[in-house]
C-alpha positions in Angstrom: 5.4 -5.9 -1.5 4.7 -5.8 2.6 7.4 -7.7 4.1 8.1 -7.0 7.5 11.4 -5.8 9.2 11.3 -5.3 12.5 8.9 -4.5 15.5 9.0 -1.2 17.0 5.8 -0.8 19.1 3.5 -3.8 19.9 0.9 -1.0 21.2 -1.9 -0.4 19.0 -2.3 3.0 19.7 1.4 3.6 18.7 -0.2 3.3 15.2 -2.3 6.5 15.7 0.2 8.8 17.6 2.7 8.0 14.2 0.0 10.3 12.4 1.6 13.5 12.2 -0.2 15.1 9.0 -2.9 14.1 6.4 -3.5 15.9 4.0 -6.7 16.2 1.8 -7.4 18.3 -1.9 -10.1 20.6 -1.3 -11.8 21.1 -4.8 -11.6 19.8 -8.0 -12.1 16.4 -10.0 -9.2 14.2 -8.5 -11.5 14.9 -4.9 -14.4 12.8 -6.6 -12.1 10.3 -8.6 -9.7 9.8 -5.2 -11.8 9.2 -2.4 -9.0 8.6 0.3 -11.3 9.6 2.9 -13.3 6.0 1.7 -10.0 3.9 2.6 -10.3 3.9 6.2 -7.7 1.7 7.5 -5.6 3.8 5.4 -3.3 6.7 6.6 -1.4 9.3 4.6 1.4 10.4 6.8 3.6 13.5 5.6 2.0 13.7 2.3 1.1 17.2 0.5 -1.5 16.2 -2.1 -2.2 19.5 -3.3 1.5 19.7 -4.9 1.2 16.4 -7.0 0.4 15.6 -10.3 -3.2 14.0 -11.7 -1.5 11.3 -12.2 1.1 11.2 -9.5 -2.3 11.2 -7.1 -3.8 8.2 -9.4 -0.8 5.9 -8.5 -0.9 6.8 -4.8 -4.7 6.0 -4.6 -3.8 2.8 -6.5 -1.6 2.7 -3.6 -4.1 3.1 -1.0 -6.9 1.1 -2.7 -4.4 -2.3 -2.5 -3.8 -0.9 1.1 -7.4 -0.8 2.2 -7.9 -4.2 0.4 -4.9 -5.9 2.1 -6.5 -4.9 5.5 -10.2 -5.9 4.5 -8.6 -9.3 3.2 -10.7 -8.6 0.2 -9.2 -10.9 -2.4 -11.3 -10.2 -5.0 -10.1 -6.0 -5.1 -6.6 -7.4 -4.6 -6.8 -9.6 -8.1 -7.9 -6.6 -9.9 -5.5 -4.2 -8.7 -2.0 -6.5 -8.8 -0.7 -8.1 -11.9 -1.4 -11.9 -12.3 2.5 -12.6 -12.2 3.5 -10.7 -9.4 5.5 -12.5 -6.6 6.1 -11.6 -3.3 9.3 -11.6 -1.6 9.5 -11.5 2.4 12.0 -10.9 4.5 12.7 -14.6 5.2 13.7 -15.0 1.8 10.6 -16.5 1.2 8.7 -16.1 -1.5 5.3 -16.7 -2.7 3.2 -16.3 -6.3 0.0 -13.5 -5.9 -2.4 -16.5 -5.3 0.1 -18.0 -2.2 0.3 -14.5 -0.8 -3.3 -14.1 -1.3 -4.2 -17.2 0.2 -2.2 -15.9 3.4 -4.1 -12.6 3.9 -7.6 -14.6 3.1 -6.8 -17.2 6.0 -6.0 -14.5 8.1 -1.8 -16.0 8.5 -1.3 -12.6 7.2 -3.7 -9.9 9.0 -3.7 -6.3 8.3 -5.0 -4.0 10.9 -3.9 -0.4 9.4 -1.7 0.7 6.8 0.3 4.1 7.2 1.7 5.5 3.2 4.5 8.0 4.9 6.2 10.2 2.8 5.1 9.0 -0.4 7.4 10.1 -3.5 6.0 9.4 -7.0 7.1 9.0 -10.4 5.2 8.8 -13.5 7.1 7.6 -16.9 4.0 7.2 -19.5 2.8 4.1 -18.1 4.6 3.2 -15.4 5.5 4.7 -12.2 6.8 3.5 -9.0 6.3 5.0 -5.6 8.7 5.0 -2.5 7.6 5.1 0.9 7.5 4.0 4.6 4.9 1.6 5.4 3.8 1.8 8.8 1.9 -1.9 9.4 -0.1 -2.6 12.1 -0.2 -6.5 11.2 0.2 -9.7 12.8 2.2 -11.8 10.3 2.6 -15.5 11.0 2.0 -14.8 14.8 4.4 -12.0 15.5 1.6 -9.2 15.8 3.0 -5.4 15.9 3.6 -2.1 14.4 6.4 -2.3 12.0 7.6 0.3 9.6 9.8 -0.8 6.4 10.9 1.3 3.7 9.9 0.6 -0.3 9.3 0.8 -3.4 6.5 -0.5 -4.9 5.5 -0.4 -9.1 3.1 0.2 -11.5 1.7 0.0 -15.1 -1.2 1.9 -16.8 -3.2 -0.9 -18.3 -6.7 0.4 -19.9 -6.3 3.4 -17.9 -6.0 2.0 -14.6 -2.7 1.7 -12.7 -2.2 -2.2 -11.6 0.8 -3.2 -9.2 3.9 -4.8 -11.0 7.0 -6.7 -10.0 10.3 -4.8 -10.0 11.4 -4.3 -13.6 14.2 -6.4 -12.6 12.3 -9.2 -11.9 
């Protein structure tokens, strides 16, 4: 879930200098199934690729996919990656249902610029798997336009061999 904490940086190009290493597999079949190079208002910050899993790398490019969709505001992308019961919780308290949230980004109250995955760490259990990271957003949510960075954890379930964002177990 992207809530957002605080501002840090309202300059743009603070967003860009937070880069301080992507990293990219060279060979093999995860390069043609993962195409993070495609998700271009997507950065990997502080992430080794080449020392995960198959599968570890098929939840981050989940990851990144609902990423790239959230700054596209393509809806359509967004209902096939995230589960049809999955709410949203901000940091208002407020929360929303997938189509509320959705209906946000689509109207542009929410607006993604870039979204920076930093330090991802990744676990795979069968078919779930949850990954902890910072977020670095470029966003302007409800008016209040900056570059925030949050801490989280965000989860998934294997459904007909595609990883699809979950609520929190405890949810």
């Amino acid at each position: 879930m992207f809530c957002l904490t605080s501002c840090e940086n309202n300059d743009e190009r603070s967003a860009i200098s937070m880069i301080s290493e992507t990293a990219t597999i060279e060979s093999g079949d995860n390069m043609k199934k993962n195409n993070f190079s495609a998700l271009t208002n997507v950065e990997l910050i502080n992430t080794d690729l080449g020392s995960m899993t198959d599968e570890q790398l098929s939840v981050l490019y989940a990851q990144a996919r609902y990423c790239q969709a959230m700054t596209d505001a393509d809806i359509d992308t967004l209902r096939v990656l995230v589960s049809e019961d999955m709410t949203y919780t901000h940091m208002s308290g407020m929360t929303q249902t997938r189509e509320e949230y959705f209906a946000d980004i689509a109207d542009g109250s929410l607006r993604y610029f870039t979204i920076g995955i930093d330090s991802p760490k990744i676990k795979v259990s069968g078919d779930t798997a949850t990954i902890t990271y910072t977020s670095v957003l470029n966003a302007n949510a409800y008016g209040a336009r900056g570059i925030y960075r949050m801490k989280g954890t965000h989860y998934y379930e294997k459904r007909d061999g595609e990883w699809i964002a979950v609520n929190s177990p405890d949810r």
